[in-house]
N, C-alpha and C positions, 0 to 999 in steps of 0.2 A: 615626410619621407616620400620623397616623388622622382618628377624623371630627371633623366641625366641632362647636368646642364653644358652642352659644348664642352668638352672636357677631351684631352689628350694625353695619353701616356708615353707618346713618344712613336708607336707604330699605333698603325688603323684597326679599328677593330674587327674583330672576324664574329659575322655569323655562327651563332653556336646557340642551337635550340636548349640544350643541356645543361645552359651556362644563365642562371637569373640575370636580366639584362634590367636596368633603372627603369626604362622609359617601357619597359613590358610591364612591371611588376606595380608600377604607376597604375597602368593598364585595365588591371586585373582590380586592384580596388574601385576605380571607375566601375566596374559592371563590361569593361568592354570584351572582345574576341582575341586581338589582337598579343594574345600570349603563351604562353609555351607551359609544360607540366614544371618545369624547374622556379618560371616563374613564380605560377601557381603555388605551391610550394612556399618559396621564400614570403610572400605575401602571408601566406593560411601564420607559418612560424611568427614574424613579425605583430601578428592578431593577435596569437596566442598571449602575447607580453602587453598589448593596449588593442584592444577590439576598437579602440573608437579611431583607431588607422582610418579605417573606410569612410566614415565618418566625416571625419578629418580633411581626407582627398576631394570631395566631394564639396566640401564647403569650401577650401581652394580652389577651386575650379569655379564654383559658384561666384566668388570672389574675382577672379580673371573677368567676366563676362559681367561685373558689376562696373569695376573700373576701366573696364575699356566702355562701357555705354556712358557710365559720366565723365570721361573725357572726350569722347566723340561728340555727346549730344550739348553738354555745361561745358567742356572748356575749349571747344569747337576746335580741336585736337584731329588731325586729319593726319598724320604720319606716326606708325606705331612701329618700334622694333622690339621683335620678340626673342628673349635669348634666353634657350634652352626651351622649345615646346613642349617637347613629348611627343607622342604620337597622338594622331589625328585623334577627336575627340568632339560631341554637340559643343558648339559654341567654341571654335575655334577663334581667334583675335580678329582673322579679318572678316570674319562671317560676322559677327558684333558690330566690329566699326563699321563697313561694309551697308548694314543694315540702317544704320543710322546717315550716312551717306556714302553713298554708292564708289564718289572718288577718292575715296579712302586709299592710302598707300602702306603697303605691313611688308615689311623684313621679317622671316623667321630666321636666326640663327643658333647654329647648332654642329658639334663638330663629327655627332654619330651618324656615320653613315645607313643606320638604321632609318635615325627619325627624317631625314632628310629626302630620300625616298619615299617614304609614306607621303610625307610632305607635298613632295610634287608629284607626285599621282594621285591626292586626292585633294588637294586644296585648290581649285583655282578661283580667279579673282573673278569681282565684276567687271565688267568689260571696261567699263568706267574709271575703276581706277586700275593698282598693281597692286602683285604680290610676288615675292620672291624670296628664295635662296640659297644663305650662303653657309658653307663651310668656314665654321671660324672656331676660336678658342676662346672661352670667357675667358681665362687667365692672359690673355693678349686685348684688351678692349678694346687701344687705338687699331687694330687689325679689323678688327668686327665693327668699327665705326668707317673707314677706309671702304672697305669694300660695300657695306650698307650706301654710300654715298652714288652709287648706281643709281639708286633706287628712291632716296629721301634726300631730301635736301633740307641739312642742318644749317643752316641762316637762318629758319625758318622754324616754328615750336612743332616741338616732335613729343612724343613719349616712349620711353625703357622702359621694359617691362622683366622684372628680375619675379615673377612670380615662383616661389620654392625649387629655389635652384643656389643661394647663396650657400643653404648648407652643405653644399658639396662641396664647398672654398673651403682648405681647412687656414686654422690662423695664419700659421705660416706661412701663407701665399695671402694675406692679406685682404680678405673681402671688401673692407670698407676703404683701400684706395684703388680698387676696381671702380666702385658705385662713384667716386672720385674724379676718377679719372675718366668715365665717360659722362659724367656732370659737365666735367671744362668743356665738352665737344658738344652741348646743347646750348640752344640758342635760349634766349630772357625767354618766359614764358611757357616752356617745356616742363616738360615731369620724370619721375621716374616712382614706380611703383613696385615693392616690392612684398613678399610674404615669406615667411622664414618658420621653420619647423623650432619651437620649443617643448624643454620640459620642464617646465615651472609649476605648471598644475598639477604634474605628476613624476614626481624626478625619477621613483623606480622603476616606475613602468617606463615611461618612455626610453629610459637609461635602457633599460632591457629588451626594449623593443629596436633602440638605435645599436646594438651589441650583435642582438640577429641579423637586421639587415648587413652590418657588414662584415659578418663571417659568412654571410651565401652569396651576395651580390658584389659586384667588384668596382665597388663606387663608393667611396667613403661617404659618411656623411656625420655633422654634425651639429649638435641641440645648442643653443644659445639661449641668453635672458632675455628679458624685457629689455633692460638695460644696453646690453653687446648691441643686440637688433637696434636699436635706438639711434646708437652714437654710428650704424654703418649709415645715417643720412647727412653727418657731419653737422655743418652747419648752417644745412639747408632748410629751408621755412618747410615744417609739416603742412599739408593741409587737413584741417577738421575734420574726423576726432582725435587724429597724432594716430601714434601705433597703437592697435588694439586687437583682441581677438578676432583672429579673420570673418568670423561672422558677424562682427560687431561695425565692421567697416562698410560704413552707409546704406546698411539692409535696408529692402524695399520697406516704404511707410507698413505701420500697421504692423509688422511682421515679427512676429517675437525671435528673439535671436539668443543663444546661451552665452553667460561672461565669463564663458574659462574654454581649452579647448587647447590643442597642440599647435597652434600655428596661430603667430601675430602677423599683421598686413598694416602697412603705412605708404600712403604717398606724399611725395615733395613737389614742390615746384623751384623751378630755375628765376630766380627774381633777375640775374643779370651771369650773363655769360662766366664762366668758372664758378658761382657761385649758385 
């Protein structure tokens, strides 16, 4: 249950402290400033029904800054597009890859006028390489591939990063021919990375906890299986360990990690263009 991913209702959205926003209420389980009393609010209600929310966000996030260092550093991955950030956050995507090498190039996209702002007032790149963005709609992907080609150049192995942002696709707009359809537009050797909110471990809680967030927040979102999250990689080669609880995905040596938790994480790789 995190931020909003590029998402449109048809008009812009307006500023409204009053009004739980996704990418605030993200926010606010982070530990960050960046939120409002309503947010606050909808976050605290949310806890009420699964306390291990924060938990949760936090090992997502942990996760983001795992798989962009092992594909920057192991799959020598130097173009990263991000869609759906959030607001600004330690360990943003291109401060990771960035760090690993300098001429790293990151796209953030995202269609709230919120996080977009934040975005570029506090992200800039190293001089070294870029960073940018754009206004786009995950439910358009050829749109958000189009206009990223400013900035990345897909001949070339790239990585997507759908970090907790699918569950805001509900079925019927079809998430796994999103993840699809901007598969065909990566070159052999590419990835795409995703983490997805479940409630498998805890179906009433989380049930109850996904029921508050979207009677206060005006972002749908919804809990999938192991199984749904699985098959949105199609028939793309997982990389080792496949999908697994996002903590579980390639924690630092040594580092004990729990095997249950609200949120699964899997990366693919593109063995050959569309596929």
């Amino acid at each position: 249950m995190t931020h909003l991913p590029g998402t449109n209702t048809g008009t812009e959205p307006r500023f409204d402290p009053l009004i739980a926003h996704p990418a605030r209420v993200y926010n606010v389980w982070l530990g960050g400033k960046d939120n409002f009393a309503a947010d606050r609010w909808a976050a605290q209600q949310v806890g009420k029904s699964r306390p291990q929310v924060i938990a949760g966000a936090r090992a997502n996030r942990a996760f983001l800054a795992r798989v962009v260092r092992y594909l920057a550093s192991e799959r020598g991955i130097r173009q990263f597009l991000d869609i759906g950030p959030g607001l600004p956050a330690p360990g943003n995507t291109h401060e990771v890859a960035q760090a690993v090498d300098p001429r790293c190039r990151v796209v953030y996209a995202d269609s709230d006028p919120l996080v977009l702002a934040h975005a570029r007032a506090r992200l800039p790149s190293a001089p070294e390489g870029a960073c940018d963005y754009i206004a786009a709609d995950l439910r358009n992907p050829g749109r958000i591939v189009r206009k990223a080609r400013s900035t990345l150049d897909f001949s070339q192995p790239a990585a997507v990063l759908l970090v907790a942002v699918l569950h805001f696709i509900p079925d019927a707009e079809d998430p796994a021919g999103i993840v699809e359809e901007l598969a065909e537009a990566l070159a052999p050797g590419s990835f795409i990375a995703i983490s997805h909110l479940t409630a498998d471990n805890a179906p009433e809680q989380v049930t109850s906890g996904v029921a508050a967030y979207n009677s206060l927040v005006p972002a749908g979102i919804t809990a999938r299986t192991h199984s749904q999250i699985t098959a949105m990689f199609g028939r793309l080669s997982l990389v080792p360990p496949g999908v697994v609880p996002v903590d579980g995905w390639r924690p630092a040596a040594g580092r004990q990690h729990p095997q249950s938790g609200d949120m699964y994480a899997g990366v693919t790789m593109i063995s050959r263009r569309g596929r």
